[in-house]
N, CA, C and O atoms as a GROMACS GRO file, in nm:
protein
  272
    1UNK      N    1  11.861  11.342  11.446
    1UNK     CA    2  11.781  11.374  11.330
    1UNK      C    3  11.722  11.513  11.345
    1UNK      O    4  11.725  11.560  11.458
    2UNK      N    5  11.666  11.590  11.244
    2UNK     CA    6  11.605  11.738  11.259
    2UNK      C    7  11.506  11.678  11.244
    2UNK      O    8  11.473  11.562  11.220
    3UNK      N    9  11.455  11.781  11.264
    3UNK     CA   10  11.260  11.804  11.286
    3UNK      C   11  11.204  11.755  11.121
    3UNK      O   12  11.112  11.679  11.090
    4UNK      N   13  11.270  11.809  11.060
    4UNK     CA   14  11.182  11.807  10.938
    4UNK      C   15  11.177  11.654  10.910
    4UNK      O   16  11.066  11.609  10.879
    5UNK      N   17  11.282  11.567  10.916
    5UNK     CA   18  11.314  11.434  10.922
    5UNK      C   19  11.184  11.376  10.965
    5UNK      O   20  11.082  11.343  10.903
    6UNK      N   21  11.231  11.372  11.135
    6UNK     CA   22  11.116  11.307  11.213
    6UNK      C   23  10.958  11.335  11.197
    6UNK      O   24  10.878  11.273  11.266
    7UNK      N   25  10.916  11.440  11.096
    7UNK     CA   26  10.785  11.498  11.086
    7UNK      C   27  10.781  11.406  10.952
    7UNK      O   28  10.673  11.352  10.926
    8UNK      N   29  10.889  11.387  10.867
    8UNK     CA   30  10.825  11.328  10.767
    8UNK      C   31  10.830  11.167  10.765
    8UNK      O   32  10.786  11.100  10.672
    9UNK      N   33  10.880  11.122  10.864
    9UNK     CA   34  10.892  10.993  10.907
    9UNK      C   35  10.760  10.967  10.989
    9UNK      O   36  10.698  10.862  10.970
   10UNK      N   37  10.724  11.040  11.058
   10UNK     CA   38  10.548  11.029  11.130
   10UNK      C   39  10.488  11.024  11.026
   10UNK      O   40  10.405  10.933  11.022
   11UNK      N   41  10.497  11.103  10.915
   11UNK     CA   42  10.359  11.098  10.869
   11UNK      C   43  10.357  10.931  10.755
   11UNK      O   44  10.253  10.870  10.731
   12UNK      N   45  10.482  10.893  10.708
   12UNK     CA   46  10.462  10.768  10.642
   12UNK      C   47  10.436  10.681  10.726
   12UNK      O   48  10.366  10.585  10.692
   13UNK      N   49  10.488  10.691  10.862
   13UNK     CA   50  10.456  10.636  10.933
   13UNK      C   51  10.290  10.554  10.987
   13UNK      O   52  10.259  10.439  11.020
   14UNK      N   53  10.203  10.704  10.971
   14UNK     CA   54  10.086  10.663  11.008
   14UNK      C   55  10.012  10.641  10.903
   14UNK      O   56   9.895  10.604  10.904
   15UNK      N   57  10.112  10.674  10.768
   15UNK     CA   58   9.998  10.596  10.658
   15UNK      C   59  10.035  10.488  10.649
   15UNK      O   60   9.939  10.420  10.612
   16UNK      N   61  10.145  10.412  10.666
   16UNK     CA   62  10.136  10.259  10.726
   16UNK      C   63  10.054  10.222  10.796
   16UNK      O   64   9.963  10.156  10.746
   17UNK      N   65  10.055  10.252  10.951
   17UNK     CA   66   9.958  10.194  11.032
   17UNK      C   67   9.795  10.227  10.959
   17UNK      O   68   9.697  10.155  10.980
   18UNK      N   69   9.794  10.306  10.902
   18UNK     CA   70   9.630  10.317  10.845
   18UNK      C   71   9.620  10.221  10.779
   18UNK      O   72   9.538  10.136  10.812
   19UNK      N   73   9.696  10.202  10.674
   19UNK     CA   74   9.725  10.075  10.544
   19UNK      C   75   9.711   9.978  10.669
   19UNK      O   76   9.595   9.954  10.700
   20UNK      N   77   9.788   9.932  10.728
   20UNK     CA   78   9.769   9.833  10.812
   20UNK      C   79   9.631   9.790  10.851
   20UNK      O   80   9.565   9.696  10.807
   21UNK      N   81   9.597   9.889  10.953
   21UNK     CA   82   9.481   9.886  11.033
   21UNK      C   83   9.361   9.842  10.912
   21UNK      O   84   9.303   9.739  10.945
   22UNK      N   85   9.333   9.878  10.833
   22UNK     CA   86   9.266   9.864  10.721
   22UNK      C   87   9.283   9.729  10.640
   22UNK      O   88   9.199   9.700  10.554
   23UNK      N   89   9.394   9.644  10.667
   23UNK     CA   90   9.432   9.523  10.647
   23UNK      C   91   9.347   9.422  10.697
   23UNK      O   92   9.265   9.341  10.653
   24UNK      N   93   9.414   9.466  10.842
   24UNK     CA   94   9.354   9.382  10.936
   24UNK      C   95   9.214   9.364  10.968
   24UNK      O   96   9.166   9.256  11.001
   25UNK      N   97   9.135   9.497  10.954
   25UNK     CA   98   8.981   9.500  10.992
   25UNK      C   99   8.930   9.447  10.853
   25UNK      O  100   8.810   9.419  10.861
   26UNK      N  101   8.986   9.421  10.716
   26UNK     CA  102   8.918   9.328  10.601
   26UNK      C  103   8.909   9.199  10.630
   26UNK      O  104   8.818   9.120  10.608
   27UNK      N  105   9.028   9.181  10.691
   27UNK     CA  106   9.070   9.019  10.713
   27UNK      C  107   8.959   8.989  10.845
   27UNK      O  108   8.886   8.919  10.775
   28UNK      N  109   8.912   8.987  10.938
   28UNK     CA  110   8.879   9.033  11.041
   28UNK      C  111   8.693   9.022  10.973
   28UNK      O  112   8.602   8.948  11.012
   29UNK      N  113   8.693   9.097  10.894
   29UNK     CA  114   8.537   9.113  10.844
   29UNK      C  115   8.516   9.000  10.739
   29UNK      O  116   8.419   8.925  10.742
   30UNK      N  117   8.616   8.993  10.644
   30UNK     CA  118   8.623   8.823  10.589
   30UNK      C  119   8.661   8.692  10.670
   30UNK      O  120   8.714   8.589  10.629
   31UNK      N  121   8.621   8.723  10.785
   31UNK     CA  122   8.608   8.562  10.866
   31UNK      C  123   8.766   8.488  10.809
   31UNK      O  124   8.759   8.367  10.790
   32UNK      N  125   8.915   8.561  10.780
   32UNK     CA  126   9.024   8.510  10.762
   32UNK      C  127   9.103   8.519  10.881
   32UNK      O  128   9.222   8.549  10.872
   33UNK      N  129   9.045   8.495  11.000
   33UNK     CA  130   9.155   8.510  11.108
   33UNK      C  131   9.220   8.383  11.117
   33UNK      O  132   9.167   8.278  11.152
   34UNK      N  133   9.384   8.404  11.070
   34UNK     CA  134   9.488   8.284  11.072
   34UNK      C  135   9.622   8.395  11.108
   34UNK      O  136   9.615   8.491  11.184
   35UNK      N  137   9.724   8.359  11.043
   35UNK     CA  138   9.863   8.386  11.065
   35UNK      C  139   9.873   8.482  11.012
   35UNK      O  140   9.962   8.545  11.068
   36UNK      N  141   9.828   8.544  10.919
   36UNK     CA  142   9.872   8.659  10.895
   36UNK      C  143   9.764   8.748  10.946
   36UNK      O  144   9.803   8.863  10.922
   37UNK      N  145   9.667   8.750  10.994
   37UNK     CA  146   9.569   8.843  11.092
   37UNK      C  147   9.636   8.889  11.206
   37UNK      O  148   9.605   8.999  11.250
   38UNK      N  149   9.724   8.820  11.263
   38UNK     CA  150   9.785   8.796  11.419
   38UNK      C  151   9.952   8.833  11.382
   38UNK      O  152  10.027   8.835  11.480
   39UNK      N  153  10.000   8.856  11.274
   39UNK     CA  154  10.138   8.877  11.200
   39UNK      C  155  10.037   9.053  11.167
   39UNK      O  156  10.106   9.155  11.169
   40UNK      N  157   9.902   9.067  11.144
   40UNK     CA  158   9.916   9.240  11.114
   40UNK      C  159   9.877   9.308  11.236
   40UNK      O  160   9.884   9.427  11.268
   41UNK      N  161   9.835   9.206  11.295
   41UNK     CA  162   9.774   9.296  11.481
   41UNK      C  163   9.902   9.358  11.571
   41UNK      O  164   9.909   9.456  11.645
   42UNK      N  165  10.040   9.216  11.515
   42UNK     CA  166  10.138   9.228  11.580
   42UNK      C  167  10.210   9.357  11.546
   42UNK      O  168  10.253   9.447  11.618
   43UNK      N  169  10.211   9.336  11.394
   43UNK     CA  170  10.250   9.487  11.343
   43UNK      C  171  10.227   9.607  11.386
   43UNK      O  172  10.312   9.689  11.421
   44UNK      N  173  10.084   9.622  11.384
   44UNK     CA  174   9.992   9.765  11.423
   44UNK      C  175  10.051   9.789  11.505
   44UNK      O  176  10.106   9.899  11.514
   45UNK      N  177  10.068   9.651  11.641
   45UNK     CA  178  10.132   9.726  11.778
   45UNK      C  179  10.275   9.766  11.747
   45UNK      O  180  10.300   9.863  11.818
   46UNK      N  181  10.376   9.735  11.676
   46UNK     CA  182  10.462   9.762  11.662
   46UNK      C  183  10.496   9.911  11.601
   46UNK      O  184  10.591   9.983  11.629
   47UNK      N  185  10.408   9.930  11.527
   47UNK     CA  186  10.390  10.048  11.447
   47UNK      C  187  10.346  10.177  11.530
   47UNK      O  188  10.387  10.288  11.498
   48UNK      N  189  10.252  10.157  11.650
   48UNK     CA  190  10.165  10.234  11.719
   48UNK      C  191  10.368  10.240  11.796
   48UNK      O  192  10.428  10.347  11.795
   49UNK      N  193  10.425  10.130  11.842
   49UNK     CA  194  10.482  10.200  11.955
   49UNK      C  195  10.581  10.274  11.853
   49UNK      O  196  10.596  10.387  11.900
   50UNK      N  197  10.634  10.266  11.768
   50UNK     CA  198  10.729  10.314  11.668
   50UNK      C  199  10.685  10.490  11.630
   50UNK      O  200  10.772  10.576  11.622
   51UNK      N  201  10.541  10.516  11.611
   51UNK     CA  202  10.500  10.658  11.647
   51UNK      C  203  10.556  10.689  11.745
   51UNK      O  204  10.665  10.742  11.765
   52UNK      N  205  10.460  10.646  11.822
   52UNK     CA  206  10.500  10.688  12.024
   52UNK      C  207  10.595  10.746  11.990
   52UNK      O  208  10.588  10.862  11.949
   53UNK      N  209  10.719  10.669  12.001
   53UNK     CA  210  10.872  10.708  11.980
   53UNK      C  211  10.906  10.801  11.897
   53UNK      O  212  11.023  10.828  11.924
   54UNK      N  213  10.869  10.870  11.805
   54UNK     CA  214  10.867  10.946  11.681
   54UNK      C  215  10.824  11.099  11.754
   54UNK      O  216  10.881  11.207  11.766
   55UNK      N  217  10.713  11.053  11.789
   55UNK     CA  218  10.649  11.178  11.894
   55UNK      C  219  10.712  11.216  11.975
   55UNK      O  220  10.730  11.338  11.980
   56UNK      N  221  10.766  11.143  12.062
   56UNK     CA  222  10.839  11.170  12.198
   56UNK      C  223  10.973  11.239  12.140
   56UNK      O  224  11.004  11.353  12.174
   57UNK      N  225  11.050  11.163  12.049
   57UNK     CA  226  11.147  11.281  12.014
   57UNK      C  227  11.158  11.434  11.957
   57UNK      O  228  11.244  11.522  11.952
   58UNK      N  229  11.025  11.415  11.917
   58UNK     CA  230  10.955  11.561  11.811
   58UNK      C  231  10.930  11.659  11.914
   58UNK      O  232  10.940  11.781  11.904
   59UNK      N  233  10.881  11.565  12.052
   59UNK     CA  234  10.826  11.687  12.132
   59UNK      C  235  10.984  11.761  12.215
   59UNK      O  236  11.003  11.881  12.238
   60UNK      N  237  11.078  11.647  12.246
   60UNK     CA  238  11.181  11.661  12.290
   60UNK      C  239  11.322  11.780  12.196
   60UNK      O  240  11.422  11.838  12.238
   61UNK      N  241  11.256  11.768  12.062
   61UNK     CA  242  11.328  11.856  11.974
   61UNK      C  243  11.279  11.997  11.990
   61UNK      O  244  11.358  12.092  11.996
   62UNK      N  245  11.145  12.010  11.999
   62UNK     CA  246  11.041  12.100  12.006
   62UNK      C  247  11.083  12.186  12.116
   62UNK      O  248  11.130  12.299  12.107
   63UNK      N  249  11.061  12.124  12.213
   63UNK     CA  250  11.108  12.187  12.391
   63UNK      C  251  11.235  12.263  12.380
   63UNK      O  252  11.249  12.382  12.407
   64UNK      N  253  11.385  12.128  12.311
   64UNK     CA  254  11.496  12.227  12.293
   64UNK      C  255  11.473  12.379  12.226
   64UNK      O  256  11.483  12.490  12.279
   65UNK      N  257  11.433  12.333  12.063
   65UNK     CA  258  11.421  12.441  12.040
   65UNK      C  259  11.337  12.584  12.109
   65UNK      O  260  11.375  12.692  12.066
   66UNK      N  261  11.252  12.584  12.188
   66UNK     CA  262  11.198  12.655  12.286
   66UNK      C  263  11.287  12.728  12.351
   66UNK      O  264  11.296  12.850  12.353
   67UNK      N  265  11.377  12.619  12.423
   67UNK     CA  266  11.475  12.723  12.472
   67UNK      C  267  11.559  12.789  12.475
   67UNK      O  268  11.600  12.862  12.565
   68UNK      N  269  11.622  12.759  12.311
   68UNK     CA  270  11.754  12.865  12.258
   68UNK      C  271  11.630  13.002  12.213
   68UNK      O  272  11.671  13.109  12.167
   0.00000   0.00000   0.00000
């Protein structure tokens, strides 16, 4: 993938996990902790490592390009 790709895939990216995170801390503050509280926690983590990964290739694209 190019850079521009993976930069625009981070950023929907973390407006998911915001949307998310923001899910979960309603549900969480409305005393609804069931299956889908523990189905968006699971997410978040899924989402957090799915950045990670996003990053790590951005920085890895980054570096190449550095050295041509």
């Amino acid at each position: 993938m190019t850079l521009g790709y993976l930069k625009n895939f981070l950023t929907i990216l973390i407006g998911v996990l915001v949307v998310s995170i923001g899910g979960v801390v309603n549900l969480y503050f409305s005393d609804k902790i069931g299956l889908v509280f523990w189905l968006g926690i699971i997410s978040v983590g899924v989402l957090v490592c799915g950045a990670l990964r996003v990053m790590v290739q951005i920085e890895k694209l980054l570096k190449r390009l550095g050295e041509l």
